[in-house]
C-alpha positions as CSV (number, residue, x, y, z in Angstrom):
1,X,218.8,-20.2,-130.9
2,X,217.0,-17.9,-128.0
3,X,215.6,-15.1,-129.2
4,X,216.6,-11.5,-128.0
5,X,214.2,-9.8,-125.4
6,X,213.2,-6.0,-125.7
7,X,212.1,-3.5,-123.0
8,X,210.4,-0.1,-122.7
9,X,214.3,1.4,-122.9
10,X,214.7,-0.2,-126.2
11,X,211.5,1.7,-127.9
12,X,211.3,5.8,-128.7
13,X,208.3,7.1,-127.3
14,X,208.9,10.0,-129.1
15,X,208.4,8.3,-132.3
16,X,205.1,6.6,-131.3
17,X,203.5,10.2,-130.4
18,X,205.1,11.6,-134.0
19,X,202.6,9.5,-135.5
20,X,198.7,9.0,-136.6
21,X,197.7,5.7,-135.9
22,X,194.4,4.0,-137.4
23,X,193.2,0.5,-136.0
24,X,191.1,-0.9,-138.8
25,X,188.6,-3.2,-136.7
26,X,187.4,-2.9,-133.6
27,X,187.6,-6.7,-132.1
28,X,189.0,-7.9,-129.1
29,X,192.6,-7.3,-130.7
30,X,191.6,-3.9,-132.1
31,X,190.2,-2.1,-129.3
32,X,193.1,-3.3,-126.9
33,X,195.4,-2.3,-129.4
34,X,193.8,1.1,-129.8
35,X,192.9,1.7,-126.3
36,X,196.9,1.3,-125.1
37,X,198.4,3.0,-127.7
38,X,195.6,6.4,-126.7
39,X,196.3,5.6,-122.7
40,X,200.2,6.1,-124.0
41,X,199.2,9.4,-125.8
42,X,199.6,8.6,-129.8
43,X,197.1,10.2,-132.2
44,X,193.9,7.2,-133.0
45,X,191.9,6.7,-135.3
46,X,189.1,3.7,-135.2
47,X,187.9,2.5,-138.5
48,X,184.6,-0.1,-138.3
49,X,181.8,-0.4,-140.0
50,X,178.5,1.7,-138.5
51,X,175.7,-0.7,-137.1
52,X,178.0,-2.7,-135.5
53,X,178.6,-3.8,-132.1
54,X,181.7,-3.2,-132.6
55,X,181.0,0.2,-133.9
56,X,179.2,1.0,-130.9
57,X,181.4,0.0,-128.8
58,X,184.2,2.0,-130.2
59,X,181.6,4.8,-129.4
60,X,181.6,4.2,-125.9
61,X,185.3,3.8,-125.4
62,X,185.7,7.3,-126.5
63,X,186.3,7.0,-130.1
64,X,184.7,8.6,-133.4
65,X,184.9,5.6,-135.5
66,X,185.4,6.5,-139.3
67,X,185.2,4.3,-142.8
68,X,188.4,2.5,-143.6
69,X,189.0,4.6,-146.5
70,X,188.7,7.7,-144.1
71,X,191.3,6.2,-141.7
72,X,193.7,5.1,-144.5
73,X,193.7,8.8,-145.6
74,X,194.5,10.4,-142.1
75,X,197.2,8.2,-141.0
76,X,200.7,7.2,-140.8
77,X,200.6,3.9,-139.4
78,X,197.4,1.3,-140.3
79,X,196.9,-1.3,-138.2
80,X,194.9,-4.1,-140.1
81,X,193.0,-5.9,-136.9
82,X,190.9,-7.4,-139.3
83,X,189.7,-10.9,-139.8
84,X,192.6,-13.3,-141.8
85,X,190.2,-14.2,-144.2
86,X,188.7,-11.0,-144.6
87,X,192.1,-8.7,-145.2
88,X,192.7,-10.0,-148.8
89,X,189.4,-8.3,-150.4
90,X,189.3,-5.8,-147.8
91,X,192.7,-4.7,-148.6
92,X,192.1,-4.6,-152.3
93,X,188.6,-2.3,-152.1
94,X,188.8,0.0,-149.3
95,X,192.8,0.1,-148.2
96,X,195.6,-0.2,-151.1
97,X,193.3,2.6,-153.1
98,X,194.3,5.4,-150.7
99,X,197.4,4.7,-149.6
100,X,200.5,6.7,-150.2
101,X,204.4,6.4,-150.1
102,X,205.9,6.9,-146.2
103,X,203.0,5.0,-144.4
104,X,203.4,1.9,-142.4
105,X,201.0,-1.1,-142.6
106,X,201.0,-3.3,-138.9
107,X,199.9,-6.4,-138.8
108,X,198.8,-8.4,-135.4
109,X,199.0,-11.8,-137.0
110,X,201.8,-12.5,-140.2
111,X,199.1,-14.5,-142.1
112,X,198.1,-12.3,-144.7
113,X,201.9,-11.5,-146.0
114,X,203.3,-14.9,-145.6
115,X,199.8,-16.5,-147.9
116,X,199.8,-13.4,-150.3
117,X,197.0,-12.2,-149.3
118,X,197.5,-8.8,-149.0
119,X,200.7,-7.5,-151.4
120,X,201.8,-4.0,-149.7
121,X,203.3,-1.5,-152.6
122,X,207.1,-1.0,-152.0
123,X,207.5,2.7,-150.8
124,X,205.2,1.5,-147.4
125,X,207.4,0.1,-143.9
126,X,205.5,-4.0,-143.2
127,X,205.6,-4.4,-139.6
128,X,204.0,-6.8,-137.2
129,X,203.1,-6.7,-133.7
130,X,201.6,-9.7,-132.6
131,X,201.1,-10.0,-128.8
132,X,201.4,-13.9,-126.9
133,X,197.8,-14.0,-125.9
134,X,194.0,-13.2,-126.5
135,X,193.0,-9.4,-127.1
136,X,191.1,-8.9,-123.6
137,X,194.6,-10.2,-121.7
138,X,196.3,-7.5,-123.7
139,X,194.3,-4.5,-122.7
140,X,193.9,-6.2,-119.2
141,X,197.3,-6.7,-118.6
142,X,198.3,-3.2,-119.6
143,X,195.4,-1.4,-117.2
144,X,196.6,-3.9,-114.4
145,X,200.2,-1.8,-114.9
146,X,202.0,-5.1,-116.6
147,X,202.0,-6.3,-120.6
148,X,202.3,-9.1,-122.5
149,X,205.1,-10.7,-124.3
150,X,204.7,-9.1,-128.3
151,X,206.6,-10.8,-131.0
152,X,207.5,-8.1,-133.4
153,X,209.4,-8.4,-137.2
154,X,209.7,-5.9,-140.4
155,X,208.9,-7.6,-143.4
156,X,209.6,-4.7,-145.4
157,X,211.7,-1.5,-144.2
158,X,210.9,1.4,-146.8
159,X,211.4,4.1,-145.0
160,X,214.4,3.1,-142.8
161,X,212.9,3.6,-139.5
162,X,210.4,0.2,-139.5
163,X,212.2,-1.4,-136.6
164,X,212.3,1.7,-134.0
165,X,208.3,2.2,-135.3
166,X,207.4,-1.8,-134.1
167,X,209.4,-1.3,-131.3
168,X,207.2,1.8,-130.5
169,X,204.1,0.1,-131.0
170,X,205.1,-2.5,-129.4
171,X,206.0,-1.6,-126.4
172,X,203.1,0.4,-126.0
173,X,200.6,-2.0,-126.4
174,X,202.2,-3.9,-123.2
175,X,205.3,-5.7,-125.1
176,X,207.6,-2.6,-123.2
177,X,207.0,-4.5,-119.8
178,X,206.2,-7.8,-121.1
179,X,209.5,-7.9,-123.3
180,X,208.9,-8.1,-126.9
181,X,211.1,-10.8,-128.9
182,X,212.1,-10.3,-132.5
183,X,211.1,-12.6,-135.3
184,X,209.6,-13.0,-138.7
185,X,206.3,-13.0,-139.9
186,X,206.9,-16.6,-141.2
187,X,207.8,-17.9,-138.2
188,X,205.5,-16.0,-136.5
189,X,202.3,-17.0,-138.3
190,X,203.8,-20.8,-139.1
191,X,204.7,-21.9,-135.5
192,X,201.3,-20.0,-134.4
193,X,199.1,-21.7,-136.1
194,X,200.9,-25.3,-136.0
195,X,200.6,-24.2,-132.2
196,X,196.9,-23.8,-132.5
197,X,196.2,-26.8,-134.7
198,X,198.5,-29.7,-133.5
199,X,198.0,-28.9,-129.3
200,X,195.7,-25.5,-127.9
201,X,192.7,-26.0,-130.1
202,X,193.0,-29.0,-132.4
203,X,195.4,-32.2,-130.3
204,X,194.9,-31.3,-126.4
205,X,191.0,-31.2,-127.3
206,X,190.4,-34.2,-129.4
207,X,192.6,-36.1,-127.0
208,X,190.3,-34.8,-123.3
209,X,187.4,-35.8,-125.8
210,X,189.0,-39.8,-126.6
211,X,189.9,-40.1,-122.7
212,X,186.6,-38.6,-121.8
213,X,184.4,-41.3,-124.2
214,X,187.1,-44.1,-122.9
215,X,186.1,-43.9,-119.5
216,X,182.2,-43.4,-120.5
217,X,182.6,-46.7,-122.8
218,X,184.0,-48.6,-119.9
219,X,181.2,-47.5,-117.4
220,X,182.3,-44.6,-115.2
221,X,180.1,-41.7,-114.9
222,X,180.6,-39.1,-117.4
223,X,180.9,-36.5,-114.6
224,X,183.8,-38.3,-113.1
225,X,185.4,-38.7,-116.9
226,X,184.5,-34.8,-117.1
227,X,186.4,-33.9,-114.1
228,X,189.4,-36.4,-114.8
229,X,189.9,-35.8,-118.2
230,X,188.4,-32.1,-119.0
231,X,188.0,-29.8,-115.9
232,X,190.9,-30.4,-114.2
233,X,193.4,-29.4,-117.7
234,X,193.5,-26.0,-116.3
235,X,194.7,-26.8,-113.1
236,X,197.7,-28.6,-114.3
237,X,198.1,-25.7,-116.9
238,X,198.2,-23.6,-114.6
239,X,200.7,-24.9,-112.5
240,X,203.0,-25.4,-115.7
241,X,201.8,-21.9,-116.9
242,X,203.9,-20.7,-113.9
243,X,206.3,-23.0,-113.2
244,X,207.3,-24.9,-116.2
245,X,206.6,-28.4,-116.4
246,X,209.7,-29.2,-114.0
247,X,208.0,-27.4,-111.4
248,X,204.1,-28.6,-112.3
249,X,205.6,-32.2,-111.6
250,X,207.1,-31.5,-108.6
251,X,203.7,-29.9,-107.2
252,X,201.3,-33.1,-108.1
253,X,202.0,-35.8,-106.3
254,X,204.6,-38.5,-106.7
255,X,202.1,-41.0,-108.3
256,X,200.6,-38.5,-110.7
257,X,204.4,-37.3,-112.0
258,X,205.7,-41.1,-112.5
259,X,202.4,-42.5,-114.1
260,X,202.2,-39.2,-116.4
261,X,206.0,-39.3,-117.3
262,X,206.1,-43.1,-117.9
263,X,202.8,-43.4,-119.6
264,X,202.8,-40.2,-121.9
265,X,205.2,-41.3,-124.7
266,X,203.0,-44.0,-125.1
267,X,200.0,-41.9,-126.5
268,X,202.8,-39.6,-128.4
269,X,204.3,-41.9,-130.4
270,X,206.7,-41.4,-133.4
271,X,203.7,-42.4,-135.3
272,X,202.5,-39.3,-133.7
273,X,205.3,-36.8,-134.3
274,X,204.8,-37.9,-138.0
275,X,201.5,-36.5,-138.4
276,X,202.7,-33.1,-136.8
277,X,204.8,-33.2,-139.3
278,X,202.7,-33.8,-141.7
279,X,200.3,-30.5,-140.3
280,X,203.3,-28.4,-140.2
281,X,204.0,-29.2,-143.9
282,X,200.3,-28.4,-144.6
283,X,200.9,-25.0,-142.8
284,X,204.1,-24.3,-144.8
285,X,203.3,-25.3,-147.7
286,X,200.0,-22.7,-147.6
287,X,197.8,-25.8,-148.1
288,X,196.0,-25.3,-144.8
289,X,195.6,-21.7,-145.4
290,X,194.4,-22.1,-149.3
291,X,191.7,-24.4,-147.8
292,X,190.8,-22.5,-145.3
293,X,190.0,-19.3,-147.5
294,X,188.3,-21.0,-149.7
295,X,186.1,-22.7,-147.1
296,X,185.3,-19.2,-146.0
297,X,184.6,-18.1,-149.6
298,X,182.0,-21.2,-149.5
299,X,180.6,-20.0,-146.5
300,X,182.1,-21.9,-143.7
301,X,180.3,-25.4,-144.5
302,X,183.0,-27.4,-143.1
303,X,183.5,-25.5,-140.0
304,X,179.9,-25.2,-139.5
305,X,179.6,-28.9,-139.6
306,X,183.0,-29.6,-136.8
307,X,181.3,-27.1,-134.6
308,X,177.5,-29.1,-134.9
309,X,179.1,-32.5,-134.4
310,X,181.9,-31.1,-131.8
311,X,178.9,-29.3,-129.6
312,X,176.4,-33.4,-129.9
313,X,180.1,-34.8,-128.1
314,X,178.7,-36.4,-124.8
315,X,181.2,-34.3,-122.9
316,X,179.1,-31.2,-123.1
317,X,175.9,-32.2,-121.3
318,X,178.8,-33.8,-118.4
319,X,180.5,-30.0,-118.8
320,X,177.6,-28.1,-117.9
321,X,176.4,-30.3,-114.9
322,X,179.5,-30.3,-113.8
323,X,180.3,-26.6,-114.0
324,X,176.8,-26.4,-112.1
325,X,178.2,-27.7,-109.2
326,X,182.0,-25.9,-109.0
327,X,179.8,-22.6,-110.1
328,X,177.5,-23.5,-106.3
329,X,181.0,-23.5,-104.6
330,X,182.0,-20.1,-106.0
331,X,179.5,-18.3,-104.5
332,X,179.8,-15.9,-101.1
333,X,177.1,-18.2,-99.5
334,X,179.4,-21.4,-100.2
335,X,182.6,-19.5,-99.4
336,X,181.0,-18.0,-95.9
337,X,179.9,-22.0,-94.8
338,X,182.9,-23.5,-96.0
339,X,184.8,-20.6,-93.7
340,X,182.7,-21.6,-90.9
341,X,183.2,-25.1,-91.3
């Protein structure tokens, strides 16, 4: 079932200026997040913690930042642009201690209220704006006159007026020209990280890494492996990123589209599709996410370890020789002889 699409005429503006807002975390989702919703002329607040960079970038954006506690007292709306596995304890010490009936809690990601890791009381509105893409895109895209695509859901509605607030906030962050699409925080946070894990950072990366030692295995350089199987994923990306992937295969050429189309499904197997399975079950089931706090509580061991062995992959050293040379035909100098050539 499509989901509905919502526009700056579908959100109250009004409302939005009616109200304190206090982003709680200054990171790239924060300060985009707070710097759209001042350019659009709501009341903010910053809460971060003093010694910072963070802090002192707030600072030179303009801002005044305060302690959490601080913010939580002055406003009407708290947007938690905290870490995932941060907002439980953070929640509990310096947030659910000051807060009052009538406020609104926003979330950016619906992690922390689908795993129970932050219980709001009853008498507060649970919102989410979660915006389709990185926080520097956001606040890029809205100075550029544009805006992303938000996702936005109520989880809880105490106050009545929880949906025209996300609206609001959404389509002030960007979501008001980029559309903003109505969900839940379930699916929202489920199909985002299954997203994440099973192709944009976990599937599409181990596979360019397979191909990549394939090639090197069977005696081709590793900056022709690089190139085939690594550096030129964006361009195709790109093309689909605009297109779809109808119109990416009708750009590459014939022999690219029929040995992609005819030789993909033999690398995606059912065997395949039964382990996303598998990962989405983990994800759903709050496995993943009861692992991965507790991996942070330990202090990131595991992770510590991926990233080590991830950064020894062969592919690296090939990356950066590689990106040596495109980086040489990026420059004026390159650009000015390739002109006159």
């Amino acid at each position: 079932m499509a989901l509905d699409v919502l526009y700056q005429a579908d959100s109250d503006a009004g409302l939005l200026r009616s109200k304190t807002f206090a982003v709680l975390g200054y990171g790239s989702q924060g300060r985009a997040h707070a710097l759209n919703l001042r350019d659009e002329g709501a009341v903010v607040i910053v809460a971060q913690r003093s010694g910072s960079p963070n802090h002192a970038l707030a600072v030179a954006d303009g801002f005044g930042p305060t302690s959490i506690p601080e913010a939580v007292k002055k406003a009407d709306v708290l947007i938690l642009a905290l870490p995932d596995e941060a907002m439980g304890p953070i929640y509990a010490r310096e947030i659910a201690p000051g807060m009052r009936a009538g406020q609104a809690m926003g979330f950016i990601h619906g992690f922390a209220i689908r795993f129970g890791m932050v219980s709001p009381p009853a008498d507060v509105d649970v919102i989410m704006v979660a915006p389709k893409g990185p926080g520097s895109l956001v606040r890029s895209s809205y100075a550029r006159g544009g805006g992303l695509t938000c996702l936005i859901a109520v989880q809880q509605d105490a106050s009545g007026q929880a949906r025209r607030l996300a609206l609001a906030w959404g389509a002030a962050v960007g979501g008001g020209k980029g559309g903003m699409m109505e969900t839940t925080f379930a699916d929202e946070c489920e199909t985002d990280l299954f997203g994440e894990q099973t192709v944009l950072c976990g599937g599409i990366i181990e596979l360019m890494k397979a191909a990549f030692d394939v090639l090197v295995e069977a005696g081709y350089p590793a900056e022709l492996a690089y190139f085939e199987c690594i550096h030129e994923v964006k361009q195709i990306v790109d093309l689909q990123y605009a297109e779809g992937l109808g119109g990416m295969r009708r750009r590459i050429s014939k022999t690219a589209a029929y040995g992609g189309l005819a030789t993909g499904p033999r690398l995606i197997t059912d065997a395949t599709r039964e382990k996303m399975r598998a990962i989405l079950a983990e994800i759903r089931s709050g496995s993943f996410a009861r692992e991965w706090v507790a991996q942070c509580a330990a202090g990131r061991p595991r992770l510590e370890e991926l990233l080590k062995t991830e950064s020894a992959h062969a592919s690296e050293e090939a990356g950066r020789r590689v990106r040596q040379v495109v980086a040489k035909g990026h420059t004026p100098e390159a650009q000015a002889d390739q002109r006159r050539a």
